[in-house]
N, C-alpha and C positions, 0 to 999 in steps of 0.2 A: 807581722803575720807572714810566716811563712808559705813563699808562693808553692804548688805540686809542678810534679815532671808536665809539661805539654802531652797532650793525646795525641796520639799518631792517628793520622787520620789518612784512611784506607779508601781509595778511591773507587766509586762504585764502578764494577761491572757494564759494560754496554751490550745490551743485547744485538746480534748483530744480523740474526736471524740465518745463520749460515747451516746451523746444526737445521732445520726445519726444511732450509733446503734438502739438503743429503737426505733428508727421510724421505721425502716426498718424491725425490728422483725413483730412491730406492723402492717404494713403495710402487710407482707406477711402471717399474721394470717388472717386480714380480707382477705386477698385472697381466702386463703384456705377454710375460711368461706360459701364465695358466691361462689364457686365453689362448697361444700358441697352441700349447701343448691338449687342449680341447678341441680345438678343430681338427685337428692329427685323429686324435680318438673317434671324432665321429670320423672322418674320411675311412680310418682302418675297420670302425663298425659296418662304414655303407659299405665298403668291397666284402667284407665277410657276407654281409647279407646278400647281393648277387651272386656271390658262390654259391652259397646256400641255396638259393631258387637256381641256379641257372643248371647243379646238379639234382634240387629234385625234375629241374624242366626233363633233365635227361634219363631221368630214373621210369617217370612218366611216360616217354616215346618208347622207350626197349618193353616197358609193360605194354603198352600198345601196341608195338609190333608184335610181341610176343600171341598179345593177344588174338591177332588178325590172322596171323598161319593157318594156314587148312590142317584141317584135321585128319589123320590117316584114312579114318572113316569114312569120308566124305568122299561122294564118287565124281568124278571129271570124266567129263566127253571127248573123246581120241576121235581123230576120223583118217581115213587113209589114202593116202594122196598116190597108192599105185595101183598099175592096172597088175589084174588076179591076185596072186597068193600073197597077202605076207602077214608075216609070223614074228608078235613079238615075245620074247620071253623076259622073266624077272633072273634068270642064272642064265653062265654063258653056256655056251654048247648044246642051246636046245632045252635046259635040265630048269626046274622051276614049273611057276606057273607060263602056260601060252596064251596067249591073245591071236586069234585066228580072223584075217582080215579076207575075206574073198573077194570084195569088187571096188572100185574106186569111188570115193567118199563115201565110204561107209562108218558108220560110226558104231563105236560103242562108249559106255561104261563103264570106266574102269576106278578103282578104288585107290585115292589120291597115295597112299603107302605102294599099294604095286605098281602105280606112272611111275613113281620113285625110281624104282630098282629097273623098270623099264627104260628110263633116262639114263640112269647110270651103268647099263647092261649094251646097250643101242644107242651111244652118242652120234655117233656118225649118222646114224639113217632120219634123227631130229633132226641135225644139220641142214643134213643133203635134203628137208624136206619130205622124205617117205612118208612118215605122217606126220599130222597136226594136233598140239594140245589144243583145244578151245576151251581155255579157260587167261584170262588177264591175270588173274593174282597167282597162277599160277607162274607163267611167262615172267613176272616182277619178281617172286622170290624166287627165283633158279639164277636170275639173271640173264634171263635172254632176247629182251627187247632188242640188243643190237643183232640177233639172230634172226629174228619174227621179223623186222625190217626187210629183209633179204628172202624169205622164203613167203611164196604164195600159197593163199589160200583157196580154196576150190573155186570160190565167187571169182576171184582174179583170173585163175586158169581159164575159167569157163568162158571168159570176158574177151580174154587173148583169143580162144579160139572163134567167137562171133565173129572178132575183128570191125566191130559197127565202125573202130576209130584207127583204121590200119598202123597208121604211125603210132600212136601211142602205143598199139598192140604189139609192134616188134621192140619196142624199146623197152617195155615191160619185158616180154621176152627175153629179152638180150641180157637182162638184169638178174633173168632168175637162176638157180642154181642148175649145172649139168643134170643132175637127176629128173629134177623137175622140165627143164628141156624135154629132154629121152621123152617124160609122160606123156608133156603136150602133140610132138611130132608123132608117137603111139597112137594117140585117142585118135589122130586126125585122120593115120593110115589107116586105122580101124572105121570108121566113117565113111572114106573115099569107098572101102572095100564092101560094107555093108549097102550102098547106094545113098547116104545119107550126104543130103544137099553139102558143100564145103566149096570155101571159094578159096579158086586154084589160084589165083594171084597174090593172098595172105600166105597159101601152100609152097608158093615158089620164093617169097620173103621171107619166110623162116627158114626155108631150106638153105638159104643165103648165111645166116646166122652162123647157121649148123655147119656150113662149110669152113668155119673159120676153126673146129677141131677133128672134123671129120671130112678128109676131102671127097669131092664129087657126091656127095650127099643130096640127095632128091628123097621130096615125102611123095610123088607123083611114082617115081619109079618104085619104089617100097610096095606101092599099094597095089602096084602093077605085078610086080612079083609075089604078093602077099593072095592074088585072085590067082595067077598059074598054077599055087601049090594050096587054092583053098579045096577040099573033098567036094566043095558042091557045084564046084565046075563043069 
């Protein structure tokens, strides 16, 4: 009997588990990936979103301020911080409307559109104090808080001239603008000259002030000369 060729015989395969590895490497990289690449997403989501609100926040405050402005129509209370005449106009040179002021603190009503053109017609004579807006939102949209600082108001003037607190009184004084000076040293001479009580020691304090732009300056002498050449002498 004839024997056949031998079978070749093919050695199995071992699995060695290496390919299972590389998957699973590979697999937990792209995890890592789309998890990366998700948090990125929401980080660029949440800054979009505070853009988002932080420009409605400011769409919001310009509508609100917009909203808060005075209206042209709306009238404001001026009062006038000189002694006798003054005269404001909305055009230079006189021409416009006049606002006629005849005695010190006196007030009017004036229509928030024509202060305008008063403000911007007579910057100087706000400055210097001539008259007063009495109005805060008014003073806050012009921008002139740091102005209103510096310049007095009738209540103060009036304070300065009691003098209940003499120090405080010259140094408020000393503070306030030349124009505003001139008015107070005015009212006082006008007082001394009418008989009306005034204490001459606050009189010779401020006069001291005034000496520091005006030499030899006396409110006692003024009143002295203001009675030689009064008609009812």
């Amino acid at each position: 009997m004839a024997r056949g060729r031998p079978r070749k015989i093919i050695p199995e395969e071992k699995d060695t588990g290496v390919d299972m590895v590389e998957n699973k490497d590979v697999e937990e990289t792209q995890e890592v990936n789309e998890i990366a690449l998700l948090k990125k997403q929401l980080a660029d989501m949440e800054k979009l979103i505070q853009g988002l609100a932080k420009e409605k926040s400011q769409k919001t405050e310009t509508a609100k301020g917009d909203d808060d402005r005075i209206r042209p129509d709306h009238y404001v209370k001026v009062m006038s911080l000189c002694i006798g005449i003054l005269n404001l106009t909305t055009e230079s040179k006189g021409h416009g409307k006049i606002f006629t002021f005849r005695n010190w603190g006196e007030v009017k009503r004036i229509l928030y559109g024509d202060l305008v053109l008063l403000m911007e017609n007579h910057p100087n004579f706000l400055k210097q104090g001539k008259y007063y807006i009495m109005n805060k939102e008014v003073i806050r949209l012009h921008g002139l808080e740091d102005d209103y600082l510096r310049i007095l108001d009738k209540n103060q003037m009036e304070k300065i001239l009691l003098g209940d607190n003499q120090t405080d009184a010259v140094t408020v004084f000393s503070s306030a603008s030349e124009t505003q000076q001139d008015v107070m040293c005015d009212i006082m001479i006008q007082r001394i000259v009418s008989g009306t009580p005034v204490d001459l020691n606050l009189a010779d304090r401020l006069s001291r002030v005034m000496k520091d732009r005006i030499p030899n300056y006396s409110i006692q002498d003024k009143a002295e000369e203001a009675k030689t050449l009064s008609p009812n002498k």
